[in-house]
BAVOBA-273182 format. One record per residue (C-alpha): x negated, y negated, z negated; residue in one letter. Coordinates in steps of 0.001 Angstrom, whole numbers, padded with zeros to 6 digits, always signed. Layout:
N
XYZA...
END
This chain:
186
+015942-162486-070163X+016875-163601-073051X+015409-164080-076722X+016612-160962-077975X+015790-158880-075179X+012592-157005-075549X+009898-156554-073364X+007474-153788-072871X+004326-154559-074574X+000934-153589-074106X-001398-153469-076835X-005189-152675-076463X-006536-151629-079832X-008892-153794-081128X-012719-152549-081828X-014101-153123-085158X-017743-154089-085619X-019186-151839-087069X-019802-147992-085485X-017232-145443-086053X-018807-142839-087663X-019457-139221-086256X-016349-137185-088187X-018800-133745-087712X-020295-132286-090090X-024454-132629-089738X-023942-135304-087056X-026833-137771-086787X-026229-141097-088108X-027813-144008-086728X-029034-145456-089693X-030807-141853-090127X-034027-142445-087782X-035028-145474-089313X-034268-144024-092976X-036704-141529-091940X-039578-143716-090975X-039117-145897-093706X-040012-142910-096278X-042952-142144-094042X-044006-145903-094157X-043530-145743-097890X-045473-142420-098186X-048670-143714-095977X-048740-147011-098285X-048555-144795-101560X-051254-142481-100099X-053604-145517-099602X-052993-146881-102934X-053777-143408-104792X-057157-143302-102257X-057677-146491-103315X-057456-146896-107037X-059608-143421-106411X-062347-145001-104691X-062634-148367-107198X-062576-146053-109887X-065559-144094-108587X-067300-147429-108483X-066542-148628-111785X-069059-148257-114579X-068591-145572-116805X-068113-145508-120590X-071215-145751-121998X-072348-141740-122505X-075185-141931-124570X-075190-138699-126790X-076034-139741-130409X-076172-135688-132104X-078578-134860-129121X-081959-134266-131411X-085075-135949-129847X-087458-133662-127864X-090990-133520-128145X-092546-134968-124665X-095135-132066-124792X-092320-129885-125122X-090199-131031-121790X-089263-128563-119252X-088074-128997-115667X-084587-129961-114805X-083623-130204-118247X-081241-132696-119799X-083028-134588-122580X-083464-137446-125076X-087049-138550-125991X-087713-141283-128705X-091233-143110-128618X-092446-146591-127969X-093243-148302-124671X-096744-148481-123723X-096694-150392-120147X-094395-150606-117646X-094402-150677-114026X-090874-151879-112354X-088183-149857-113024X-090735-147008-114512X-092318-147195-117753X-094765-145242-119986X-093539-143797-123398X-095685-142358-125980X-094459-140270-128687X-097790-140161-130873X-098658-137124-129392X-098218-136957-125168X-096685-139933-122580X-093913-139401-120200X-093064-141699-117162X-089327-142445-117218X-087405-143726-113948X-085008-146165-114232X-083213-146605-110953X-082157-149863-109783X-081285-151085-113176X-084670-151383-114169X-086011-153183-110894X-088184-156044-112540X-089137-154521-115496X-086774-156056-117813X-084671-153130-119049X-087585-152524-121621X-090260-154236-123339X-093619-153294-124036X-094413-151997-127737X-090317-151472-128202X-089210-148213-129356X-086264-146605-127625X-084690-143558-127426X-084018-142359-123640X-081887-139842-122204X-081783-138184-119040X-082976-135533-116620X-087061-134585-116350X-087517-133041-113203X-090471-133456-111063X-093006-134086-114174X-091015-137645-115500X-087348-138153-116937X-084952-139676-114803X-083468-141752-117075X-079524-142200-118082X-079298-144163-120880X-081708-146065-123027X-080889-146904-126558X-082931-149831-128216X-084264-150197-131714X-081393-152463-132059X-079258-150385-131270X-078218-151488-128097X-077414-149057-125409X-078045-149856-121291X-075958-147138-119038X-078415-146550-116089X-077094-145102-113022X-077469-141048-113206X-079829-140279-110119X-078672-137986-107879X-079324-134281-107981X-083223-133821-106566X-082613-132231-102691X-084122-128609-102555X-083062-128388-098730X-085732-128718-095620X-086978-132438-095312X-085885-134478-092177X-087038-137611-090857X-090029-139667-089959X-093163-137962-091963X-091538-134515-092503X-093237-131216-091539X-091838-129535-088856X-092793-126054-087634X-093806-126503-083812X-094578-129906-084003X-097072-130701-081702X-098483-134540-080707X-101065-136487-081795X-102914-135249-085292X-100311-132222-085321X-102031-128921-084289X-099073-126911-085463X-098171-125237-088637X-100365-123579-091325X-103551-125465-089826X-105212-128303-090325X-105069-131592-088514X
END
């Protein structure tokens, strides 16, 4: 054979790296799958972050809420489960309860956890307290000093009007030791 002679060739085609795509229409693609669970990743980390900035915010103080056009109430003139402001001065105090007197009748007020250690309040001091009287002394939410200084207490929680459960509660049919049943005595 010579130079100018031609031979049969044979060619094999030559595969390119990267996938040849599928040409119909509404074919999966391969990349599709993991596009997929990507979004889904991306929507389960989104969800936690809106729970999340949902729950801190729960636990974050609140603006101070103390309601300066509320008018004073007389303490002789307190009803039950009312919302309320009383002013008057401190007569003693007891933990995270003290004893205000208006000039004419006392109330107990509550003070949750923020008053543990009976410093929220000092004897003599007048203050002006709002909050909830239910159960014959005011739950209290705020405390504004004659200084004009205002403490955010914790707002108790709503009192329980359901049956009691637990250790100590009364439960029909009980019987044991000092229980002789219900309606009579031990």
């Amino acid at each position: 054979m010579t130079d100018h002679e031609t031979q049969p060739t044979h060619t094999t085609p030559i595969q390119s790296a990267a996938p040849a795509s599928d040409p119909r229409p509404g074919a999966p693609r391969k990349g599709g799958r993991n596009a997929i669970l990507g979004f889904g990743a991306l929507g389960i980390l989104a969800l936690g972050f809106a729970g999340g900035a949902a729950a801190w915010s729960a636990t974050r103080p609140h603006d101070v809420s103390f309601d300066a056009s509320m008018k004073s109430t007389p303490i002789a003139e307190l009803k039950e489960a009312s919302s309320i402001g009383i002013t008057g001065q401190v007569e003693q105090i007891y933990g995270n309860k003290f004893v205000v007197n208006d000039g004419a009748s006392r109330v107990l007020v509550e003070t949750g956890r923020a008053g543990e250690g009976g410093k929220l309040v000092n004897a003599g001091e007048t203050v002006t307290v709002q909050g909830r009287f239910d159960d014959g002394f005011l739950h209290a939410a705020a405390i504004r000093h004659a200084d004009e200084r205002v403490d955010e207490l914790t707002p108790p929680p709503p009192p329980h009007h359901g049956p009691r459960h637990g250790p100590g509660a009364e439960r029909p049919g009980a019987e044991g030791p000092g229980v002789d049943g219900p309606g009579e005595p031990g």
